[in-house]
Biopython code that builds the backbone (N, CA, C, O; Angstrom):
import numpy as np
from Bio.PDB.StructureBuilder import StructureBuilder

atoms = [
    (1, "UNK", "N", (-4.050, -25.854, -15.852)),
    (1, "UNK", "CA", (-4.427, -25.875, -14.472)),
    (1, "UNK", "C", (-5.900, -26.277, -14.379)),
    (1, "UNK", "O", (-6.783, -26.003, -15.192)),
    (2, "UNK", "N", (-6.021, -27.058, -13.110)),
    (2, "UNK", "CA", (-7.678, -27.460, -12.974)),
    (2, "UNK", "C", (-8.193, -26.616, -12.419)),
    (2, "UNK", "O", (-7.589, -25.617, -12.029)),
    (3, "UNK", "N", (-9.969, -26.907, -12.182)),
    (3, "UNK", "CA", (-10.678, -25.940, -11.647)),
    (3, "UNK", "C", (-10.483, -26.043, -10.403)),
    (3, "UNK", "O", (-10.777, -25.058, -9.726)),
    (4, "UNK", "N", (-9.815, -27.508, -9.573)),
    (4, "UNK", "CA", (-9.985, -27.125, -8.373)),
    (4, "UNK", "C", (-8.673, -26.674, -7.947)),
    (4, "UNK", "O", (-8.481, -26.488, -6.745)),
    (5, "UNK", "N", (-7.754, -26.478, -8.784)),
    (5, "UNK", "CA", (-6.204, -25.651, -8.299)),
    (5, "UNK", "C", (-6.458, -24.082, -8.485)),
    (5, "UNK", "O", (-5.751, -23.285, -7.868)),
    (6, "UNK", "N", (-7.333, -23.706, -9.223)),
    (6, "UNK", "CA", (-7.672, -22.180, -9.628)),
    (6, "UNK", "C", (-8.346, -21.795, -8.381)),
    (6, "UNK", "O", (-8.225, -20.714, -7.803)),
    (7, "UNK", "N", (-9.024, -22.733, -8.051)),
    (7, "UNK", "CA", (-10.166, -22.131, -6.493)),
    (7, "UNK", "C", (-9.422, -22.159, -5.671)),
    (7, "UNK", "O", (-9.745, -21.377, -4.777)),
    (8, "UNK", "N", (-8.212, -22.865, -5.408)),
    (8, "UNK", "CA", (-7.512, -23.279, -3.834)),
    (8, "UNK", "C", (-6.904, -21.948, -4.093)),
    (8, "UNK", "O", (-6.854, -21.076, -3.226)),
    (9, "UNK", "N", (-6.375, -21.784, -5.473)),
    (9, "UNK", "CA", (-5.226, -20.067, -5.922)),
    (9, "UNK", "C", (-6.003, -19.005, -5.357)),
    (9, "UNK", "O", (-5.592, -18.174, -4.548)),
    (10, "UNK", "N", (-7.535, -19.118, -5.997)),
    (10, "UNK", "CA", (-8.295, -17.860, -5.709)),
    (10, "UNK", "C", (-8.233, -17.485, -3.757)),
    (10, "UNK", "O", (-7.864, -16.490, -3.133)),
    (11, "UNK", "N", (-8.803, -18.860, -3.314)),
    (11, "UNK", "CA", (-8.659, -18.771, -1.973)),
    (11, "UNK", "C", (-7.609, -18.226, -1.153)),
    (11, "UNK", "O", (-7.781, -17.789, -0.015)),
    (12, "UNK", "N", (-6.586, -18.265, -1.732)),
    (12, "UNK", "CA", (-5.488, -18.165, -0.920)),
    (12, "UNK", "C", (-5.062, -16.521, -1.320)),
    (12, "UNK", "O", (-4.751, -15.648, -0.510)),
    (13, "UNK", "N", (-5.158, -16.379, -2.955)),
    (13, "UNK", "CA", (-5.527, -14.867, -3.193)),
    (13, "UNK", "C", (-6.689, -13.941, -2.217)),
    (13, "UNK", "O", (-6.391, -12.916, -1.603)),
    (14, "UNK", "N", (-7.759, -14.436, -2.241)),
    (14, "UNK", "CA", (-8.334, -14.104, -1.480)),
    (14, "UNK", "C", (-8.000, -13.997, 0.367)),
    (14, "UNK", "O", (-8.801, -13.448, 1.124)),
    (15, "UNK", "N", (-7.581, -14.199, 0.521)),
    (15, "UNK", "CA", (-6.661, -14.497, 2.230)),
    (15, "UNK", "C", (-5.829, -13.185, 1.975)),
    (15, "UNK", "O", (-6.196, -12.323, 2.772)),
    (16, "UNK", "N", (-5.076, -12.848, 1.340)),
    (16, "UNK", "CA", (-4.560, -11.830, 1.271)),
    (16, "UNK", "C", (-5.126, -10.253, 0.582)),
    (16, "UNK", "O", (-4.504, -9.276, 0.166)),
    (17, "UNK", "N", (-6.446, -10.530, 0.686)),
    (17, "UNK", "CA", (-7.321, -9.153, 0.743)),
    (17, "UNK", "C", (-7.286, -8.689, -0.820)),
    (17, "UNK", "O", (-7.680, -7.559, -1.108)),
    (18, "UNK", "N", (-6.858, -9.482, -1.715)),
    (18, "UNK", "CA", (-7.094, -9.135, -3.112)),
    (18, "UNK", "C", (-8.954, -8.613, -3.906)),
    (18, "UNK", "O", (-10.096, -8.857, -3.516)),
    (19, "UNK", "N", (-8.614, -8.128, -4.664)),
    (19, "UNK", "CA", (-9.987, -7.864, -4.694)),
    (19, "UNK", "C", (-10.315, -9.169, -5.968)),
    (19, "UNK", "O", (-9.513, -9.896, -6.553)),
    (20, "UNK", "N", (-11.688, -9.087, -6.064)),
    (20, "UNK", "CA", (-12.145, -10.576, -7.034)),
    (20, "UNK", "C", (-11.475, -9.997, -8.738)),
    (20, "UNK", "O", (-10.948, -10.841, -9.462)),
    (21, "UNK", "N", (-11.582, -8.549, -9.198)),
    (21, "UNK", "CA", (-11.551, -8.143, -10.383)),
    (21, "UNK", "C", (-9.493, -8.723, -9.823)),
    (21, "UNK", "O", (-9.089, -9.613, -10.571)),
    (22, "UNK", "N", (-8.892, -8.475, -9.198)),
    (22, "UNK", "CA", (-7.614, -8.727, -9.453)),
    (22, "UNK", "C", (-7.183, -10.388, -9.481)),
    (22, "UNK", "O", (-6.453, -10.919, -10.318)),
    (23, "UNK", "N", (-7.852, -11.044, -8.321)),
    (23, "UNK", "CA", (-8.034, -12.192, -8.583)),
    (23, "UNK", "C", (-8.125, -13.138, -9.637)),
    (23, "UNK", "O", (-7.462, -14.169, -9.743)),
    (24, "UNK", "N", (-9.313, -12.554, -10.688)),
    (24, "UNK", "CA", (-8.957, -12.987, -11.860)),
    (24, "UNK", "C", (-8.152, -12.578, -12.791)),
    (24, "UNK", "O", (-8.025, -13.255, -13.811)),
    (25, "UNK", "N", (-7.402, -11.302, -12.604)),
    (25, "UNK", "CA", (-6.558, -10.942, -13.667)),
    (25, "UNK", "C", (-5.250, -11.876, -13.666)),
    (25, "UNK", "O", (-4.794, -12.512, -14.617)),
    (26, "UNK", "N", (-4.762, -11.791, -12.344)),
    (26, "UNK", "CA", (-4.113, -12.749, -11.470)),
    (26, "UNK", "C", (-3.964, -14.442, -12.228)),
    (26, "UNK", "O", (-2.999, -15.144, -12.532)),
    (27, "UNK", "N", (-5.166, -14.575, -12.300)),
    (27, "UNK", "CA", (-5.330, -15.960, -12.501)),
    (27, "UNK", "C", (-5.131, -16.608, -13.989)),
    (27, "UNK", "O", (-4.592, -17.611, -14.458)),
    (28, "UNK", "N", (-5.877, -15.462, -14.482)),
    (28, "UNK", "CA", (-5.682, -15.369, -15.991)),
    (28, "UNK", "C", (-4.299, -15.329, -16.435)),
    (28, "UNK", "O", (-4.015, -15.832, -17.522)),
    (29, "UNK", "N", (-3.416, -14.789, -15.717)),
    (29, "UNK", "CA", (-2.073, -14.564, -15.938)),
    (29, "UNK", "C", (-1.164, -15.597, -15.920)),
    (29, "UNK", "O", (-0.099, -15.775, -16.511)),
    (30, "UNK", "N", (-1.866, -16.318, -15.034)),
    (30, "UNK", "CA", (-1.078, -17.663, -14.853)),
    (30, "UNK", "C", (-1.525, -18.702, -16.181)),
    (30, "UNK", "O", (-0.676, -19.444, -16.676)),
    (31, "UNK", "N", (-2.504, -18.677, -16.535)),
    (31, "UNK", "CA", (-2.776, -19.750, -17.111)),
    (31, "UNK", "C", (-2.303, -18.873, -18.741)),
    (31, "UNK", "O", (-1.963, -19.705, -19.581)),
    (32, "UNK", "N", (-2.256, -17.740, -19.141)),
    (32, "UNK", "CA", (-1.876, -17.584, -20.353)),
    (32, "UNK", "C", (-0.425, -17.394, -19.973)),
    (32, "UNK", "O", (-0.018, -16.609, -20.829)),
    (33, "UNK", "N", (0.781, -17.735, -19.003)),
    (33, "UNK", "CA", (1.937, -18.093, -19.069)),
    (33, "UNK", "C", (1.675, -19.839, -18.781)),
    (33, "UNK", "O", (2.680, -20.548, -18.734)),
    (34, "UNK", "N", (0.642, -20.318, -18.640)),
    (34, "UNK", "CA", (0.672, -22.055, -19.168)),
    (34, "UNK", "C", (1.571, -22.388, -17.394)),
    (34, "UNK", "O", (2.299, -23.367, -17.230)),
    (35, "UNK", "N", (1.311, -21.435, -16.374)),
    (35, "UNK", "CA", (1.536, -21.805, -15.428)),
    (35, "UNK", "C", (1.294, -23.304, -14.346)),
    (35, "UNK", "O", (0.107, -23.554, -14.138)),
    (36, "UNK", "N", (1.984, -23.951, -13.898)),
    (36, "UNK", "CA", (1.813, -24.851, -13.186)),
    (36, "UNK", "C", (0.955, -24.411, -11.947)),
    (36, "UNK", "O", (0.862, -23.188, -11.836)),
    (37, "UNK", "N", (0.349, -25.110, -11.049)),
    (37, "UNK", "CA", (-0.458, -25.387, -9.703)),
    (37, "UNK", "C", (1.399, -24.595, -8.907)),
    (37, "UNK", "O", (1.644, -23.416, -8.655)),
    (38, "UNK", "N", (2.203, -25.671, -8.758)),
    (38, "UNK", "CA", (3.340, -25.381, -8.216)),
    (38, "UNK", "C", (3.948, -23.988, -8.327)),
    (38, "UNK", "O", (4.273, -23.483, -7.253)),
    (39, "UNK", "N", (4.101, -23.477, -9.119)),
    (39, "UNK", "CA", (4.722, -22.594, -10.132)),
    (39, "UNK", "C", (3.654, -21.203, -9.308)),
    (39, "UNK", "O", (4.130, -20.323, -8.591)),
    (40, "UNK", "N", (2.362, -21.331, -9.618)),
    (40, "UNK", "CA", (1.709, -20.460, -9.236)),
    (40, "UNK", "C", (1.764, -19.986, -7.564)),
    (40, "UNK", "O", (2.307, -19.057, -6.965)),
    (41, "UNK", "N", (0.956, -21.072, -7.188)),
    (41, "UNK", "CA", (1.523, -21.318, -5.486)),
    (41, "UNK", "C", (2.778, -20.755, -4.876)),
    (41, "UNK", "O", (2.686, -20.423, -3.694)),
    (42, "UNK", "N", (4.368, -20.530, -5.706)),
    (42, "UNK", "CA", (5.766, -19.958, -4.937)),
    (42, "UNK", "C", (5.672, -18.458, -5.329)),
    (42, "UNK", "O", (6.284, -17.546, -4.774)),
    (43, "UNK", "N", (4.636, -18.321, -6.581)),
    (43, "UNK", "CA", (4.534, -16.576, -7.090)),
    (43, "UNK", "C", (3.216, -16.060, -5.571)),
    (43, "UNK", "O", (3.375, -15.132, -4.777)),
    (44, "UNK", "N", (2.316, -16.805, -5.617)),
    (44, "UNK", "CA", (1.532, -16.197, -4.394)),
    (44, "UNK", "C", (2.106, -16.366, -3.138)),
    (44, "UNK", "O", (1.495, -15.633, -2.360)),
    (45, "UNK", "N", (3.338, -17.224, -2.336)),
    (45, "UNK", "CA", (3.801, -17.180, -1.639)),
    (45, "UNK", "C", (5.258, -16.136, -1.816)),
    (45, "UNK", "O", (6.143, -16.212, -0.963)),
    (46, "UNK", "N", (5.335, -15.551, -2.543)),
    (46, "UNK", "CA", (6.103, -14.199, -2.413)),
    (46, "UNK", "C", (5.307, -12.948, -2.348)),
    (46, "UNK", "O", (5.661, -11.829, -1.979)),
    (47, "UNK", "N", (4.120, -13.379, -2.797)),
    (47, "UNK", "CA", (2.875, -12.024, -2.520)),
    (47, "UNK", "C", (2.252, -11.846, -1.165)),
    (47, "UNK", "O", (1.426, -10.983, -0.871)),
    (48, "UNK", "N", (2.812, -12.881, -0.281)),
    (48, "UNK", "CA", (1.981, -12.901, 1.112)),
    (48, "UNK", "C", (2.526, -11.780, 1.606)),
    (48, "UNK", "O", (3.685, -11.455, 1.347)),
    (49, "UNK", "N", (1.607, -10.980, 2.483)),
    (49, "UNK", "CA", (2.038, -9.511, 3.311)),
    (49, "UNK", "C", (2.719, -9.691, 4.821)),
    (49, "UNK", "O", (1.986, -10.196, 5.672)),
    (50, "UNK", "N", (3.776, -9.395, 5.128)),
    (50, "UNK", "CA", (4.125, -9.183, 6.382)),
    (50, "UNK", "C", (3.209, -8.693, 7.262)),
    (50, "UNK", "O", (2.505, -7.722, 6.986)),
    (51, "UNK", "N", (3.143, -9.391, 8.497)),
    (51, "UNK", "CA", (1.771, -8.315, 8.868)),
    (51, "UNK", "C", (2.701, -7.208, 10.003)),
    (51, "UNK", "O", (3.309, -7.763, 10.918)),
    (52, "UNK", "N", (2.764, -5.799, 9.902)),
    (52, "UNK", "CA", (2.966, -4.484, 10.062)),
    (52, "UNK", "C", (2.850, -4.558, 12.115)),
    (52, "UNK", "O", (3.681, -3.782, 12.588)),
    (53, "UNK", "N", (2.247, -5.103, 12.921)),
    (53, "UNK", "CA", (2.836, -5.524, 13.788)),
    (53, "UNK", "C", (3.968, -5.923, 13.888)),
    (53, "UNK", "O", (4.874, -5.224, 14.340)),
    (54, "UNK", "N", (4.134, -7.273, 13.430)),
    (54, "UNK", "CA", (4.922, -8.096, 13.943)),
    (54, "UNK", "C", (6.351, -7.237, 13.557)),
    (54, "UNK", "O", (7.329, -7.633, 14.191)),
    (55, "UNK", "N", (6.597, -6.137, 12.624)),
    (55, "UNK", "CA", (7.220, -5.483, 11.682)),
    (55, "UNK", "C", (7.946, -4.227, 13.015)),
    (55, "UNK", "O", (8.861, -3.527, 13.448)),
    (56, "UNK", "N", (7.441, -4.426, 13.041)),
    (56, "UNK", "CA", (7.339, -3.083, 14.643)),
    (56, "UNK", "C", (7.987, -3.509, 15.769)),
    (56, "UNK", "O", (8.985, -2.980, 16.257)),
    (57, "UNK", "N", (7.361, -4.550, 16.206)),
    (57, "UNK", "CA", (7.654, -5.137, 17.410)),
    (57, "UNK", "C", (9.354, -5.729, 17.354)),
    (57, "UNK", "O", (10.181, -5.654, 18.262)),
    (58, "UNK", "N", (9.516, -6.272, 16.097)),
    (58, "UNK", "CA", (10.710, -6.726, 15.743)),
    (58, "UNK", "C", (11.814, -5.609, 15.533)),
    (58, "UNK", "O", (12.847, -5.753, 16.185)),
    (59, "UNK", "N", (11.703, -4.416, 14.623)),
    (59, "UNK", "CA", (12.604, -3.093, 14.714)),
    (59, "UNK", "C", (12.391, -2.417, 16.358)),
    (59, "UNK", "O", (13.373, -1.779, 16.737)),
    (60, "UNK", "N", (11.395, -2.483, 17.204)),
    (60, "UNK", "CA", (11.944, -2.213, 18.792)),
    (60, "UNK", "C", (12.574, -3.328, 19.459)),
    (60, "UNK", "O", (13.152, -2.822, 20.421)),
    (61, "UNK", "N", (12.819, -4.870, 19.466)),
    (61, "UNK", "CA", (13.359, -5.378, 19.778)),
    (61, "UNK", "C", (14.489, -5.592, 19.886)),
    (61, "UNK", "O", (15.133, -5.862, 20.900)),
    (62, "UNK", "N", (15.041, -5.407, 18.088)),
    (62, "UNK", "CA", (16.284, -5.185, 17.756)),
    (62, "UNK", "C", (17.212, -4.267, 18.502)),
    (62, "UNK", "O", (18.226, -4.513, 19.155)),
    (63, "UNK", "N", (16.464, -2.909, 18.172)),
    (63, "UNK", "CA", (16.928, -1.702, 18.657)),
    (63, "UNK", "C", (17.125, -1.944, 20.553)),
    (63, "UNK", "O", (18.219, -1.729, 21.074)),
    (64, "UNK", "N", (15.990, -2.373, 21.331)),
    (64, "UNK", "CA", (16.737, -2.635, 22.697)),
    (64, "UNK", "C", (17.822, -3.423, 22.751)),
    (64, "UNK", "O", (18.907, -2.999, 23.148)),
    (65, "UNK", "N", (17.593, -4.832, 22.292)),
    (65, "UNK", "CA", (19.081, -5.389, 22.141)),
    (65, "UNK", "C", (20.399, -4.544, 21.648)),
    (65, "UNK", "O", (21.199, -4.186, 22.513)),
    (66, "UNK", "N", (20.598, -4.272, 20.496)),
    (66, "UNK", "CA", (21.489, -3.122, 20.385)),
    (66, "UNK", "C", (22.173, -1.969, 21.948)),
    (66, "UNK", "O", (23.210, -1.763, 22.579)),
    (67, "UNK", "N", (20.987, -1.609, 21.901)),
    (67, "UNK", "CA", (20.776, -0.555, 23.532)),
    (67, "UNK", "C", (21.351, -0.733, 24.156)),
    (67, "UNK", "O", (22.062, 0.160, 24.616)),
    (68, "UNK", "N", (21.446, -2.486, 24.740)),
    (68, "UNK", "CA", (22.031, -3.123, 25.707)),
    (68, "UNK", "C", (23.434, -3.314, 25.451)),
    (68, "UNK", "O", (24.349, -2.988, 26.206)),
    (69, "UNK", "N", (23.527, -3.855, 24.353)),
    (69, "UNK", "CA", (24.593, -4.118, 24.107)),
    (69, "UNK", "C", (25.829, -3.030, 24.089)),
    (69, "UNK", "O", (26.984, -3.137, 24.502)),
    (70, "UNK", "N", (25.215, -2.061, 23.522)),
    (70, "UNK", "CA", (25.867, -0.535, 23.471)),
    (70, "UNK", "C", (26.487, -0.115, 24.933)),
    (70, "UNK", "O", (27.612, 0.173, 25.341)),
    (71, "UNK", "N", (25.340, -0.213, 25.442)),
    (71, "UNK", "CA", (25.270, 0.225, 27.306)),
    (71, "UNK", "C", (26.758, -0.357, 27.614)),
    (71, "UNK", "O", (27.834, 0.195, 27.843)),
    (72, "UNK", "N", (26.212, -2.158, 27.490)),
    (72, "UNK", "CA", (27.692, -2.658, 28.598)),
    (72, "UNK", "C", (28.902, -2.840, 27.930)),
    (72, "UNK", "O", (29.854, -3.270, 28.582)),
    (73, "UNK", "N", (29.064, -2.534, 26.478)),
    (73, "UNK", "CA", (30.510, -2.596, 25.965)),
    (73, "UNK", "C", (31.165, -1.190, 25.958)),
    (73, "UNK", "O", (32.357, -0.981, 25.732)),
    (74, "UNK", "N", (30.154, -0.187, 26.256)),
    (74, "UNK", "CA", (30.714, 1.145, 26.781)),
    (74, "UNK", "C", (31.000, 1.094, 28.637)),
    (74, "UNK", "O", (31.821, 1.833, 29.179)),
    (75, "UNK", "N", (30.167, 0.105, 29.377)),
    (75, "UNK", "CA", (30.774, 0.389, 30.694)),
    (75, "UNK", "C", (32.210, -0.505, 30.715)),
    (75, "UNK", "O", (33.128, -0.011, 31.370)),
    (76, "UNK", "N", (32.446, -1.757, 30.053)),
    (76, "UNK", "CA", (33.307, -2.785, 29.873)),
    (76, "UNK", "C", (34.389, -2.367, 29.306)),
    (76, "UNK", "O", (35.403, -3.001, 29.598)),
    (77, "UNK", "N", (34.554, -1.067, 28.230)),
    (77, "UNK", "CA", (35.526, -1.140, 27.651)),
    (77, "UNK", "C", (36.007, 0.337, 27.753)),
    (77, "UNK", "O", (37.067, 0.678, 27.230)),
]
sb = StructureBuilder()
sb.init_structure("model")
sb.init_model(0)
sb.init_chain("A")
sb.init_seg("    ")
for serial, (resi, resn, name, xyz) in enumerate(atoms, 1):
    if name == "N":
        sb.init_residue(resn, " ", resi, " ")
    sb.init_atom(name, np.array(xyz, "f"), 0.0, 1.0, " ", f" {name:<3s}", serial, name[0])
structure = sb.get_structure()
C-alpha cells in the first residue's frame, strides 16, 4: 500500500472517531496481512457507525406503522 492510500485510510479512520494509537494499529494490520487499498477500504466500510439517532427514529417509526396497521385490521376484521 502507498503513502497516499494509508492517509486517505487514516482519514477516513479518523472520521469515525478512532483514536491515532488505534489508527495505526489498524493500519499496521493491514499492511502485515499485505492488504490491498480495496480490500482495506470494504473492512473500514463495515466499521462505519450507525449514527444512534437515525436508530431511534427508525424503531418509532416502525412501531407507529405497525400501530396503525394493528388498529385497522382489528376494526376491519
Amino acid at each position: 500500500m502507498r503513502e497516499i492510500e494509508r492517509n486517505r485510510l487514516s482519514a477516513r479512520l479518523l472520521r469515525l472517531e478512532f483514536t491515532k494509537e488505534t489508527i495505526n494499529r489498524t493500519l499496521s494490520s493491514f499492511q502485515a496481512d499485505l492488504e490491498t487499498f480495496a480490500s482495506a477500504s470494504r473492512t473500514i466500510d463495515r466499521l462505519e457507525r450507525e449514527k444512534p439517532e437515525q436508530t431511534i427514529l427508525l424503531a418509532i417509526l416502525r412501531g407507529l406503522i405497525a400501530a396503525v396497521l394493528g388498529g385497522w385490521l382489528a376494526t376491519v376484521g
